[in-house]
C-alpha positions, -999 to 999 in steps of 0.1 A, spaced: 0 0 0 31 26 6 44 19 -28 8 27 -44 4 60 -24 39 70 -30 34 64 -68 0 87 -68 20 116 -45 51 114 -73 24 120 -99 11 147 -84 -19 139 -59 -20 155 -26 -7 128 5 -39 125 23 -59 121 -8 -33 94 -18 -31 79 16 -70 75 22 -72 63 -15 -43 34 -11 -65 23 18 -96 22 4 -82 4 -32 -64 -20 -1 -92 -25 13 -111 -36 -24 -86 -57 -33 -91 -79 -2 -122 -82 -5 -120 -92 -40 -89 -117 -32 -113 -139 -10 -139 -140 -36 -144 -176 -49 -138 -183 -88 -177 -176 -95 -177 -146 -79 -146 -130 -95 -161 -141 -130 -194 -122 -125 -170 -89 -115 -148 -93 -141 -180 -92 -164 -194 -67 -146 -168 -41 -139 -139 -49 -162 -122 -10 -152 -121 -21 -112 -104 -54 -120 -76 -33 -141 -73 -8 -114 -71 -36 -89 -47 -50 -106 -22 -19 -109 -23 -17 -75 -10 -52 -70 21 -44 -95 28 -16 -72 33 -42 -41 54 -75 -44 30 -97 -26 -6 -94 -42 -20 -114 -65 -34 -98 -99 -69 -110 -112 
């Protein structure tokens, strides 16, 4: 999450916004990382844009898992 929030500050967004949005994409991506297969399919159809944001964010940190 530091590595996300650092890359949004270096491209110009102010800290707190970046801060409170690294948690909240955090705090997505968890949710989504326990979803089972079926669930994650139906997202994927339904909102394409959040998987590929979710997924930057996990480039950004060495231990999350894309989808």
């Amino acid at each position: 999450m530091v590595k996300y929030s650092e890359t949004l500050i270096k491209h110009g967004m102010a800290d707190t916004r970046a801060e409170s949005l690294a948690r909240a994409i955090d705090g997505l991506h968890d949710s989504v990382s326990r979803m089972d297969e079926n669930n994650l399919a139906l997202l994927r159809e339904l909102e394409p844009g959040l998987i590929e944001a979710l997924n930057r964010y996990a480039r950004t940190e060495d231990i999350l898992r894309e989808f």
